[in-house]
C-alpha positions in Angstrom: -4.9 -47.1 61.8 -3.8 -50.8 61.0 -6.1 -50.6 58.4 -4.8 -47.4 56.6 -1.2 -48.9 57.0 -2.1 -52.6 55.1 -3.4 -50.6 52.4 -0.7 -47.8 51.9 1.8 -51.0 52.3 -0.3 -53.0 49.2 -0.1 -49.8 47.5 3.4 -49.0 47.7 4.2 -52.6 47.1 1.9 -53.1 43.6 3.4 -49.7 42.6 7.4 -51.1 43.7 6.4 -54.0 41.5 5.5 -52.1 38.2 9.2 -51.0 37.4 8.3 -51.3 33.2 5.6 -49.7 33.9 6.2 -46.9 36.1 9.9 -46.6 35.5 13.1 -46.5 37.6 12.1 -43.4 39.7 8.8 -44.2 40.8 10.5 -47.7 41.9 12.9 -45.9 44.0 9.9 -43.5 45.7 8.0 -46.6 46.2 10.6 -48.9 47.4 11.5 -46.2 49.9 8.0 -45.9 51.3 7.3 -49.5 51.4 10.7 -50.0 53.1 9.8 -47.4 56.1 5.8 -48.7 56.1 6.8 -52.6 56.5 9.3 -50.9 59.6 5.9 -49.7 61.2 4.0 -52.7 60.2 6.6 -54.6 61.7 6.9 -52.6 65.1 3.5 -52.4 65.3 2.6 -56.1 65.2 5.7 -57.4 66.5 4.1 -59.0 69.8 3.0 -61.7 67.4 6.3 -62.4 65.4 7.7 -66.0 64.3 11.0 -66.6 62.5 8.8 -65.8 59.3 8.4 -62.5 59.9 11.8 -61.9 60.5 12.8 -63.6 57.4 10.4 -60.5 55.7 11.8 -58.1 57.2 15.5 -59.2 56.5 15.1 -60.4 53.2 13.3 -56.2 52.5 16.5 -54.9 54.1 18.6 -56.8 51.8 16.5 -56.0 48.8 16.9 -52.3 49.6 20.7 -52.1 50.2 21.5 -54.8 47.3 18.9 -52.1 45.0 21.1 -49.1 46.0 24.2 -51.0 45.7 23.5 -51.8 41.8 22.5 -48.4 41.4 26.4 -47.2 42.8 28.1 -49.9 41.5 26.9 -50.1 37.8 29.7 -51.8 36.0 29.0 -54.8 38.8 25.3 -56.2 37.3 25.8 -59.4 39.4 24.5 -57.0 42.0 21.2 -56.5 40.3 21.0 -59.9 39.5 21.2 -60.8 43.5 18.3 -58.0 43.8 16.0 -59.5 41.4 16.4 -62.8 43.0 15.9 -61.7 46.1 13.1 -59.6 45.7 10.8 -62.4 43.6 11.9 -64.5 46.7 10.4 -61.6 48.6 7.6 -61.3 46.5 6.4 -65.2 46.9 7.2 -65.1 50.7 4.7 -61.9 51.2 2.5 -63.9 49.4 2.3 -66.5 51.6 2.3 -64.0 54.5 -0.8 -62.4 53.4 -2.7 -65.3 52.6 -2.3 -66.8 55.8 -3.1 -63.4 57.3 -6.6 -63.5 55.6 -7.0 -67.2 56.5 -6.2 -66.2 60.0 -9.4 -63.2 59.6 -11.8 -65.7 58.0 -11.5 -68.2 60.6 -11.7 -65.8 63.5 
């Protein structure tokens, strides 16, 4: 079951990524999913959490809201701006958050 939810949380998040590529709808979908998945992944590992985890989780909320916000408030792009900032930070931290996850596997 963990498993299953890594992979559907890669796959929403490779597809959230792709906005040029898949478009501005398919982002929403995606970012929707991956927004309720990492709430699972999150409650489902969260005997194991550290303040970094809680950064991911935070800094995913905020992406979310700051995305719907610069859809509602289009004549404000400063919005947007804060969302793409905050979402490559997202990006490099769940980088880091996955490697040390697979480090943690191979050395078990």
């Amino acid at each position: 079951m963990r498993r299953v939810l890594n992979y559907l949380l890669a796959i929403s998040f490779v597809l959230t990524i792709m906005v040029p590529i898949t478009g501005v709808k398919v982002h929403k979908l995606c970012s929707t999913l991956f927004l309720v998945l990492t709430m699972i992944h999150f409650f489902t590992y969260r005997n194991r959490l550290n303040y970094m985890y809680y950064l991911i989780i935070t800094l995913t909320i905020v992406s979310f809201v700051l995305g719907i916000l610069g859809l509602i408030m289009v004549e404000h792009p400063i919005i947007l701006t804060f969302h793409r900032t905050v979402s490559i930070v997202l990006i490099i931290l769940l980088a880091i958050h996955i490697y040390k996850f697979h480090r943690r596997l191979a050395v078990a």
